[in-house]
C-alpha positions as CSV (number, residue, x, y, z in Angstrom):
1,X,49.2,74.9,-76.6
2,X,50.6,72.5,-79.3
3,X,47.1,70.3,-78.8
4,X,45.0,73.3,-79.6
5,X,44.1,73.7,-83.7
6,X,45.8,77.0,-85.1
7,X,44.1,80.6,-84.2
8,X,45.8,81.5,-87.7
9,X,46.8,79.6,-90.8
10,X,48.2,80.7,-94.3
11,X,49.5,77.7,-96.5
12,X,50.9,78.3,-100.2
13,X,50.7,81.9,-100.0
14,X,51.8,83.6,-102.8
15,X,52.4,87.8,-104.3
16,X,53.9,88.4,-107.1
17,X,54.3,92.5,-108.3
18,X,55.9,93.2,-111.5
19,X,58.5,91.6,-112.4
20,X,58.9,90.6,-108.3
21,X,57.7,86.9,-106.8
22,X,57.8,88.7,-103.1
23,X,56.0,85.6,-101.6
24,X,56.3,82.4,-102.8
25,X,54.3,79.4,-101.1
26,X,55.0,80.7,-97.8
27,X,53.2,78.7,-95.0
28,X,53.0,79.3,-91.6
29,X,50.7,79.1,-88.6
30,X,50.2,80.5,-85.0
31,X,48.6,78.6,-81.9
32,X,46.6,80.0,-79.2
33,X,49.0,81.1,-76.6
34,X,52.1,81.1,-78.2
35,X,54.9,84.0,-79.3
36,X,55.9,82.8,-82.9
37,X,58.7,84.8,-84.1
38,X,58.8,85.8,-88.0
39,X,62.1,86.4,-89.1
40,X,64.4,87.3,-92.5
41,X,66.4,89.4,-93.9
42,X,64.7,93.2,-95.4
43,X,62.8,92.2,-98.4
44,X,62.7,88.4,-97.2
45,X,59.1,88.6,-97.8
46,X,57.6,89.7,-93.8
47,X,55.6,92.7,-94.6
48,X,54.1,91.2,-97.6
49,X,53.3,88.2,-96.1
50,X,51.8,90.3,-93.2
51,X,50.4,92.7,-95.4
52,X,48.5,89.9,-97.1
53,X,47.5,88.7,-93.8
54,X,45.9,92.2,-92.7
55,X,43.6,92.5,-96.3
56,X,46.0,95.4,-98.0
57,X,47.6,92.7,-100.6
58,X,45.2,90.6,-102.0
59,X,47.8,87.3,-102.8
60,X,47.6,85.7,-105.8
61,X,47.2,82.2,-104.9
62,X,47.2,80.1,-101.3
63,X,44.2,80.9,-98.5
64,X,44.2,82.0,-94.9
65,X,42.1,80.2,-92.1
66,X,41.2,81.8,-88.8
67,X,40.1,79.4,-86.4
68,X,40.2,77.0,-89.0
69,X,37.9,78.3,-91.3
70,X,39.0,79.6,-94.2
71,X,38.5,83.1,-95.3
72,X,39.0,86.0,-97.3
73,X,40.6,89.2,-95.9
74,X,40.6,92.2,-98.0
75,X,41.0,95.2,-95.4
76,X,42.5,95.7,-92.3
77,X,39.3,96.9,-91.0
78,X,37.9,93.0,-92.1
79,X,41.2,91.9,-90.4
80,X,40.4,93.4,-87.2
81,X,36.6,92.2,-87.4
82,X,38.3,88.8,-87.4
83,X,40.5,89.2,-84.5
84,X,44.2,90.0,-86.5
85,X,45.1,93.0,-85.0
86,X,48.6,94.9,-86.4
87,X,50.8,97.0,-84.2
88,X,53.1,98.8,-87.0
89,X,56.8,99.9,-86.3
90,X,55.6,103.2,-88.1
91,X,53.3,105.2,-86.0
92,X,50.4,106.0,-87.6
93,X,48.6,108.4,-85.3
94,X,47.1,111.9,-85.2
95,X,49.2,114.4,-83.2
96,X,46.2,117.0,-82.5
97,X,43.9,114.6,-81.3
98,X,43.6,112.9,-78.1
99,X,45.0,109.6,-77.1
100,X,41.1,108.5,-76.6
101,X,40.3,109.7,-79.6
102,X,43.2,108.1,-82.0
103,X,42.8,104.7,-80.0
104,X,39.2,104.7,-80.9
105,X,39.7,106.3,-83.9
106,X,36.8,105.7,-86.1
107,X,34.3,103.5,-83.9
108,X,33.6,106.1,-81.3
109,X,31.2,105.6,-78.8
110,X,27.8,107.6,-79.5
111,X,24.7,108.7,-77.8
112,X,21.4,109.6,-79.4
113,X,21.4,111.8,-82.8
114,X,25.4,111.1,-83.5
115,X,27.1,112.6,-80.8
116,X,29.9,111.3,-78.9
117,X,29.5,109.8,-75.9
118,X,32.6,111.4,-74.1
119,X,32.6,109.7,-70.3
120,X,32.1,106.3,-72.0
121,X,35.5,107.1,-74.5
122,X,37.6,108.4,-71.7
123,X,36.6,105.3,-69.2
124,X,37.3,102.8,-71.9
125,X,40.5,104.4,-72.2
126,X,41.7,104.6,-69.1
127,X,40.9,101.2,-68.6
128,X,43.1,100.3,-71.3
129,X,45.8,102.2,-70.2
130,X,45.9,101.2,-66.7
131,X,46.7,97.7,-68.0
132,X,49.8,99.1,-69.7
133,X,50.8,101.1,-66.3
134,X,51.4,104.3,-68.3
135,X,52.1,107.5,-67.1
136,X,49.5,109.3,-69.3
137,X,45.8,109.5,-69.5
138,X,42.8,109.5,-72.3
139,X,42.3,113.5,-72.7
140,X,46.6,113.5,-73.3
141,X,47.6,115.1,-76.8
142,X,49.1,112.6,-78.9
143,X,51.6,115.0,-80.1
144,X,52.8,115.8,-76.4
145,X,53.7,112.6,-76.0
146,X,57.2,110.9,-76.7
147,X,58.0,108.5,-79.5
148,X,58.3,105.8,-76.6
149,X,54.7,106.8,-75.1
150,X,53.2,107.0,-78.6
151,X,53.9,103.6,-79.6
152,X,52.3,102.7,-76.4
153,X,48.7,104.2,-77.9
154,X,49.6,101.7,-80.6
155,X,49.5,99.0,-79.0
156,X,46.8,100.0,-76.5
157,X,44.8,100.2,-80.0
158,X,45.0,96.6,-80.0
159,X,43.4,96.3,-76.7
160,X,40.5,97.6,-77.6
161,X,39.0,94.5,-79.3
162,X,39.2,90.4,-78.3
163,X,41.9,90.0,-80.6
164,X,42.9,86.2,-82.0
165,X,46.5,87.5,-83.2
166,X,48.2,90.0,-82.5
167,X,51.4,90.9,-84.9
168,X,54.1,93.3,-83.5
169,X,56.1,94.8,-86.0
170,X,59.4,95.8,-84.2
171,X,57.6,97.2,-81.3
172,X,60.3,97.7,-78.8
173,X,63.0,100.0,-81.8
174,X,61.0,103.1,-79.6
175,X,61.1,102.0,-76.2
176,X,63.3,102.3,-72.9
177,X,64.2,99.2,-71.1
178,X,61.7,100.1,-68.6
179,X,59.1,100.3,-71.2
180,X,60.4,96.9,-72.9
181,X,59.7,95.4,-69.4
182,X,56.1,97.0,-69.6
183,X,55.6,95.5,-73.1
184,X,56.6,92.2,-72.4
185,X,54.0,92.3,-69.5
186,X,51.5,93.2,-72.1
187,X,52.4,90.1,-74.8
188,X,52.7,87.8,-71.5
189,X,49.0,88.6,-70.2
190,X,47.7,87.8,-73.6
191,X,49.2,85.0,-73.7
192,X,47.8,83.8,-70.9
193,X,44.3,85.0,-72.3
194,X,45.1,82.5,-75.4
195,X,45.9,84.9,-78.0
196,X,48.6,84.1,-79.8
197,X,51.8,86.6,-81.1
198,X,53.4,87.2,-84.2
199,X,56.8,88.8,-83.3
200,X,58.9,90.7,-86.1
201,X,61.9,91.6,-85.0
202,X,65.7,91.9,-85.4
203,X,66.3,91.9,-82.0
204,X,68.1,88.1,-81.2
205,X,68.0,88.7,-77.6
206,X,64.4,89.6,-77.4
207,X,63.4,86.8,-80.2
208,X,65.3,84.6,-77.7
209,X,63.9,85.7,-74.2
210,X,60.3,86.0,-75.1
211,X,59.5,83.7,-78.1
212,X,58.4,80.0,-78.4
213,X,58.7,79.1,-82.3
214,X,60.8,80.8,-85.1
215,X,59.9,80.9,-88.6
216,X,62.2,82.2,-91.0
217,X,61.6,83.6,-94.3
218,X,64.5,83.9,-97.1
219,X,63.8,85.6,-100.4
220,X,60.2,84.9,-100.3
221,X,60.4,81.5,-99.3
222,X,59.7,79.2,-96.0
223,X,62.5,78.0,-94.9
224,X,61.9,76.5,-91.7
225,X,60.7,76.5,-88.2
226,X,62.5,76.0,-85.3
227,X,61.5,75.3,-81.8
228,X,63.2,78.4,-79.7
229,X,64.3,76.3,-76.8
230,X,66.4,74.1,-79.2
231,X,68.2,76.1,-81.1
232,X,70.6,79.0,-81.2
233,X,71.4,82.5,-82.9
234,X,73.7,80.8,-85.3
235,X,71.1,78.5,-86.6
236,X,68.5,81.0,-87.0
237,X,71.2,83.3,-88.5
238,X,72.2,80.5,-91.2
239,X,68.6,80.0,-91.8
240,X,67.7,83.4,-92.5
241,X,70.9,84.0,-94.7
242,X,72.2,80.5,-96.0
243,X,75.7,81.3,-94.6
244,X,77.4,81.6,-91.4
245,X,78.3,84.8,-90.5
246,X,81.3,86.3,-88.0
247,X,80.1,87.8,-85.1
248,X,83.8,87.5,-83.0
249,X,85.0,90.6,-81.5
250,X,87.6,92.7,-83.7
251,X,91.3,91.2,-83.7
252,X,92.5,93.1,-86.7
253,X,95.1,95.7,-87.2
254,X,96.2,97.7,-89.9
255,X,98.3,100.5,-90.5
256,X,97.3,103.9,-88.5
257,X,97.9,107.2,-90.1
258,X,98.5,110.5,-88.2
259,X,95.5,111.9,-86.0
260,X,92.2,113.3,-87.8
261,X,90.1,114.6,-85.5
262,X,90.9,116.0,-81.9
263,X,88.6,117.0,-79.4
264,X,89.6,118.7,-76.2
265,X,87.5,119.4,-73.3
266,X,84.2,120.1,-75.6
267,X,81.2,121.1,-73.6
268,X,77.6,121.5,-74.8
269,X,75.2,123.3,-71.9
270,X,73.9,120.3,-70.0
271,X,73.8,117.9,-72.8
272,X,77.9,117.1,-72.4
273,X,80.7,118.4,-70.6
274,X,84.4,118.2,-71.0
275,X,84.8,115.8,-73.6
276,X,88.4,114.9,-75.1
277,X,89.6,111.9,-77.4
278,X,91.0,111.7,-80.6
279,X,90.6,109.4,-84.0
280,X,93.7,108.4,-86.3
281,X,92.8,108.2,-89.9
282,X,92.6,104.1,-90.4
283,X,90.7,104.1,-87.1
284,X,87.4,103.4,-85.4
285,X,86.6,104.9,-82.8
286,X,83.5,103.3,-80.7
287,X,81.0,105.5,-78.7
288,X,79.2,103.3,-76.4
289,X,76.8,104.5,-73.1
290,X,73.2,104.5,-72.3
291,X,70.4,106.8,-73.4
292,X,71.2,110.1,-72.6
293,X,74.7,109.8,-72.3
294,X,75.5,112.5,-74.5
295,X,77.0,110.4,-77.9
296,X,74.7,111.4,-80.6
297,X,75.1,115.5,-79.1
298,X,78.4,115.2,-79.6
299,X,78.2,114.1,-83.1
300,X,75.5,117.1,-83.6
301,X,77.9,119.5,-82.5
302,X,81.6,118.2,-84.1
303,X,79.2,118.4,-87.2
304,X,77.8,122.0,-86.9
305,X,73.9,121.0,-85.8
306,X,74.7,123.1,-82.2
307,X,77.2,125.5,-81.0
308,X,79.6,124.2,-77.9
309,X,79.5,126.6,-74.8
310,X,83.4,125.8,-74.3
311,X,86.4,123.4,-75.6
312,X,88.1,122.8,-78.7
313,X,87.9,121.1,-82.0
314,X,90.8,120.2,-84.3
315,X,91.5,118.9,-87.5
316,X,94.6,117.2,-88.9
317,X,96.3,119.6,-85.9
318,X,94.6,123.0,-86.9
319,X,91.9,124.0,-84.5
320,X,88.3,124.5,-86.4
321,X,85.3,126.6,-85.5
322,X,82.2,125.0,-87.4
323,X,78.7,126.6,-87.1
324,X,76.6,124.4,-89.6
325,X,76.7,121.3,-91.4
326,X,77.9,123.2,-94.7
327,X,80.9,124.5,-92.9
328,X,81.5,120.9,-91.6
329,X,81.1,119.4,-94.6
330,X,83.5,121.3,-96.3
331,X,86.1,120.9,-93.9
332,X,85.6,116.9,-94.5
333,X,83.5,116.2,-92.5
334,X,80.7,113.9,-92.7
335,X,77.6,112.6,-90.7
336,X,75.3,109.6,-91.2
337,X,72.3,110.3,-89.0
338,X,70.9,107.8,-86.3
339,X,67.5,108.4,-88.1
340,X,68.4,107.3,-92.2
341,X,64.6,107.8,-92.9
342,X,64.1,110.7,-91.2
343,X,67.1,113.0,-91.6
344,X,69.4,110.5,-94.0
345,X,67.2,110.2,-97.0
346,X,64.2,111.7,-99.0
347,X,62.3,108.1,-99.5
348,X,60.4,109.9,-102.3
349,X,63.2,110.0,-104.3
350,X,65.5,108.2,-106.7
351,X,68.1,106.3,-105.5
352,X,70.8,108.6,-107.5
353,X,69.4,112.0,-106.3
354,X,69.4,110.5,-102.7
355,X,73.2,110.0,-103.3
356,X,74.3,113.3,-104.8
357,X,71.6,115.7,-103.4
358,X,74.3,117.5,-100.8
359,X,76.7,117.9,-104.0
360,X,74.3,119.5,-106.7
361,X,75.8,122.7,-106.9
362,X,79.0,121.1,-107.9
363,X,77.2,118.8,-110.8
364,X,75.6,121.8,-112.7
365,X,76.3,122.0,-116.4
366,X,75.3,125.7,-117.2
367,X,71.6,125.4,-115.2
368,X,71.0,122.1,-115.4
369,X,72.7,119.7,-113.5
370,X,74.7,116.7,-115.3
371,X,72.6,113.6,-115.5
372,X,76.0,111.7,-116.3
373,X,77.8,113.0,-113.7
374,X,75.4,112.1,-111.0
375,X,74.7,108.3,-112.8
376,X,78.6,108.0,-113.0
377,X,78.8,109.0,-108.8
378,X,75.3,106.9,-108.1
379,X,77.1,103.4,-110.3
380,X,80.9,104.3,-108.7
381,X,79.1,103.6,-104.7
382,X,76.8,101.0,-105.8
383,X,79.6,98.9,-106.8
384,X,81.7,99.8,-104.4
385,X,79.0,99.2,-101.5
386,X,77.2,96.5,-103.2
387,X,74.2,98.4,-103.0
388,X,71.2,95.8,-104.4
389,X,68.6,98.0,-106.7
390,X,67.2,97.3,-110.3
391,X,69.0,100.6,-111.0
392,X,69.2,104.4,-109.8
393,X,65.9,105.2,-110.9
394,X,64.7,103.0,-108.1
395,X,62.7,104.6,-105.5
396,X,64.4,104.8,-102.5
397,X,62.0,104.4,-100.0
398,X,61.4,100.8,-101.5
399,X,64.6,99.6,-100.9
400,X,65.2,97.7,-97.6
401,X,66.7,99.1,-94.6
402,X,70.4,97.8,-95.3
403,X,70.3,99.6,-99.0
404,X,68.8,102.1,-97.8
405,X,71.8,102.5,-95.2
406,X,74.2,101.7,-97.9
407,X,72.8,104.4,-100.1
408,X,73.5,107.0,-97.2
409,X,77.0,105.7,-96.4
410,X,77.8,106.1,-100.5
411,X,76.1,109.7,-100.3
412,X,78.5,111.2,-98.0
413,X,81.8,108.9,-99.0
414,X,81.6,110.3,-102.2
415,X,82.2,113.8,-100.7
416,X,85.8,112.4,-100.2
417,X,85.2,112.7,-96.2
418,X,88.8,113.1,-94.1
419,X,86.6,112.0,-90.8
420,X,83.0,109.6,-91.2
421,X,80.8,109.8,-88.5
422,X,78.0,107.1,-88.4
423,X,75.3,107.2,-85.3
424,X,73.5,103.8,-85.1
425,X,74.9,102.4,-88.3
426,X,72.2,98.8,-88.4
427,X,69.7,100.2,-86.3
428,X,66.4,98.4,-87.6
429,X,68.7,96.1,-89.9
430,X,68.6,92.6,-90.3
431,X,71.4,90.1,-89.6
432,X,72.8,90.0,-92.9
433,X,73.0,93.4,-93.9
434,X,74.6,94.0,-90.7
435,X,77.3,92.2,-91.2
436,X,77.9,93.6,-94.8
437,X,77.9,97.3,-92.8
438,X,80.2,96.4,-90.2
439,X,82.8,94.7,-93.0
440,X,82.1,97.7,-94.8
441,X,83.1,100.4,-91.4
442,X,86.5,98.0,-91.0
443,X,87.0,98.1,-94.8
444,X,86.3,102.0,-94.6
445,X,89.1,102.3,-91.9
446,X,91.6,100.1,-93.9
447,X,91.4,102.9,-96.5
448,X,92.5,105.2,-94.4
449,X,89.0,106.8,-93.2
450,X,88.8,108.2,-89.6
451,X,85.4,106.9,-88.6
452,X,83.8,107.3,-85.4
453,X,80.7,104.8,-84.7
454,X,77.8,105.5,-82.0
455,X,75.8,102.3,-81.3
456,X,73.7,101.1,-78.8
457,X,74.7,97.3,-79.0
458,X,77.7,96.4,-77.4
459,X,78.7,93.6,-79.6
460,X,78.2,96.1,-82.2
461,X,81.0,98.0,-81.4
462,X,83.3,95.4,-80.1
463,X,83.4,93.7,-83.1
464,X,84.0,97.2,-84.8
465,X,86.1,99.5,-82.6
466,X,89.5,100.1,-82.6
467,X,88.9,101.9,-78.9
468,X,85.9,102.1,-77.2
469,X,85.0,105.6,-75.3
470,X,82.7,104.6,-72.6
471,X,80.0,107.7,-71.6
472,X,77.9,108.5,-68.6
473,X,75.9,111.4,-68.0
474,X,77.7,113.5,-70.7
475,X,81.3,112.6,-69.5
476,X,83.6,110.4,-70.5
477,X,84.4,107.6,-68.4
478,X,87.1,105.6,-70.0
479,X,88.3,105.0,-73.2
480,X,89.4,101.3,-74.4
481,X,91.3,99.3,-76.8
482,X,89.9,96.8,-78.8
483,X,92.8,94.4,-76.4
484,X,91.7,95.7,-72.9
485,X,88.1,95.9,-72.9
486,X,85.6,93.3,-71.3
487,X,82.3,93.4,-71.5
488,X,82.0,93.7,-67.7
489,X,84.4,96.5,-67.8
490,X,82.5,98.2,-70.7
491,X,78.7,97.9,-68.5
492,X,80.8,98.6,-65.1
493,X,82.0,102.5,-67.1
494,X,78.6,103.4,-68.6
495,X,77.0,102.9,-65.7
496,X,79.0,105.4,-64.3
497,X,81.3,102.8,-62.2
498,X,85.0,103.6,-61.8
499,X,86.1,100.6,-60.1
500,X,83.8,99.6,-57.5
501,X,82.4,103.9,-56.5
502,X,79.9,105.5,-58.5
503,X,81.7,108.6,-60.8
């Protein structure tokens, strides 16, 4: 591999936008056969650089080779002609078309006067997919498919030429363990065929287990590339952020205030049953369990999003019914979202109207509402989150994703919250920002905040958590201090282990 000339080269690229130098004199290349990891911070420069790569920026100075000839790319169709195939984090497929159809999506196979040579689309298809081992086939609705399953049409879209490079854009955020195995199948057998990989990712573990070289991108600038065999997570973490950062497991205590929230024996059809804990304002309480364990439904329903079947819910010691989110919300209650993009924010909008939008009615002056009032709520968070934006008028959906998650967090704390919920707080967040989110949960709980944090990462809530309930199959299995708790302990109860007998 490292005799072979480049299959991709960009030296001295640079973009500049208004006012912005998002790339400048970034170099970097990828050899035949080889996963090369791309790494940074949000709005390190990545997606520009790859979006320069793929022909929709045109960059302002530098050049790109291919084979080591230099050339211009200026769409992602001449991308693709080239061998630079894109696998995007955001799906971009059509739901009422076939999986044939969107993987082949504008070069369809014809016969004579136009018309679409069917068998040949559907064989081609399947051929493709049997490579991936999925459980679908050609004539499948996109839209009947899961998120999982659809990102796997994504990448079979890459299959469908002899690719040179192939950049994956946080391709596993979708997918089951089972599927990750799948994918990983997928990046090894091209490997083997000499294409090389670029890898984005936040995903240390991953970056680690499947990657040869890591390049690392700060502010717009190459800063380095390491050799993955010889370094570690705190290098790459100090090269992407210029500091060291504490990822040790949470030691701290503080003052706990009377309980906030009690749940006892709450039930939800066959999503949950008979869950019971409790959180103390200046606490964290960590959910942790597999997929499908039942921690995000029982978010849903303490928030008003679905009715319980049975149990109880009680606030500062006065049982509550709640039926919607406006019910919970006014009883102090307060939910940040697993999906921020999806259900958290309106990426369309200001960054100020993002962060007052579920207290308009309160901000009218006569029938308008009060420009100053909402500025004065939009500056108050900022500060107090160190939220990074030119200024409110910023459009949210152009802020990075730990902003972005910042600007959620402020919209609900300045509701005045007596208990914070917050489902996957630095899902699809770089190392940095998640830091600056979990110091920002602890800080919340020093306050005097109840907060209850759902993750998916163990070390996630470790380094959070206060107590840890552990959740299998819609029960509770144990519930931890922050002193007691192992990590074997922690896998053994969410695998539904008590002791050494399956629950």
């Amino acid at each position: 591999m490292t005799d072979q000339p480049p299959v991709l080269r960009l030296e001295g690229v640079v973009k500049t936008f208004p006012g912005v130098r998002a790339l400048d004199g970034v170099s970097f290349d990828l050899r035949p056969g080889e996963v090369h990891a791309l790494m940074g911070e949000n709005g390190a420069g990545k997606s520009t650089l790859m979006k320069v790569l793929g022909g929709i920026y045109d960059p302002n100075e530098g050049q790109i080779c291919v084979a080591e000839e230099q050339v211009e790319i200026t769409s992602p169709m001449q991308a693709k002609a080239r061998g630079v195939v894109f696998i995007h984090q955001e799906l971009s497929l059509a739901d009422e078309l076939t999986v044939a159809e969107n993987i082949w999506l504008g070069e369809l196979p014809l016969k004579s006067f136009g018309r679409v040579d069917w068998g040949k689309l559907y064989a081609d298809t399947d051929a493709i997919l049997k490579t991936l081992n999925v459980s679908f086939d050609a004539r499948t609705r996109v839209g009947d498919l899961s998120i999982a399953n659809q990102q796997m049409v994504e990448i079979a879209r890459a299959l469908t030429v002899d690719p040179r490079a192939v950049i994956f854009d946080e391709p596993t955020a979708s997918l089951t363990d089972a599927e990750k195995v799948v994918l990983f199948k997928v990046i090894a057998d091209l490997q083997s065929r000499g294409v090389g990989i670029i890898y984005i990712s936040h995903r240390m573990e991953e970056i680690f287990k499947i990657t040869d070289r890591i390049s690392v991108l700060r502010d717009g600038q190459y800063r380095g590339t390491l050799n993955t065999a010889e370094t570690d997570e705190e290098a790459v973490t100090q090269l992407m952020i210029g500091r060291k950062l504490d990822l040790s497991r949470n030691e701290s205590h503080h003052e706990m205030g009377d309980v906030a929230l009690e749940v006892r024996g709450l039930s939800c059809g066959h999503l949950f049953n008979d869950v019971s804990f409790t959180v103390h304002r200046g606490e964290v309480v960590g959910f942790y369990g597999l997929v499908g364990a039942g921690r995000t439904e029982i978010a849903e329903t303490i928030f008003g999003l679905r009715d319980p079947s049975e149990g109880q819910i009680l606030l500062g010691g006065e049982e509550v019914r709640i039926h919607s989110p406006i019910e919970a919300i006014a009883r102090g209650i307060s939910l940040v979202p697993e999906d921020r993009k999806g259900q958290g924010l309106v990426l369309g909008m200001n960054c100020r109207d993002n962060m007052t939008l579920p207290q308009v009615d309160d901000l009218t002056a006569g029938p308008f509402v009060s420009d100053g009032a909402e500025i004065s709520i939009f500056d108050q968070y900022r500060d107090k989150l160190d939220i990074r934006t030119p200024g409110w008028r910023q459009t949210v959906g152009n802020l990075s994703g730990g902003n972005q998650q910042k600007i959620v967090i402020g919209k609900w704390l300045s509701m005045r919250p007596e208990v914070l919920i917050v489902d996957e707080p630095t899902r699809g967040i770089d190392v940095g920002s998640k830091s600056e989110i979990h110091n920002l949960i602890r800080d919340l709980a020093a306050q005097g905040y109840a907060v209850i944090v759902i993750s998916s990462e163990m070390p996630e809530v470790l380094h959070v958590s206060d107590r840890i309930v552990a959740m299998f199959s819609g029960r509770v299995m144990r519930t931890f201090t922050s002193d007691e708790v192992t990590e074997d302990s922690l896998i053994q109860a969410i695998s539904g282990l008590q002791g050494d007998k399956v629950a």
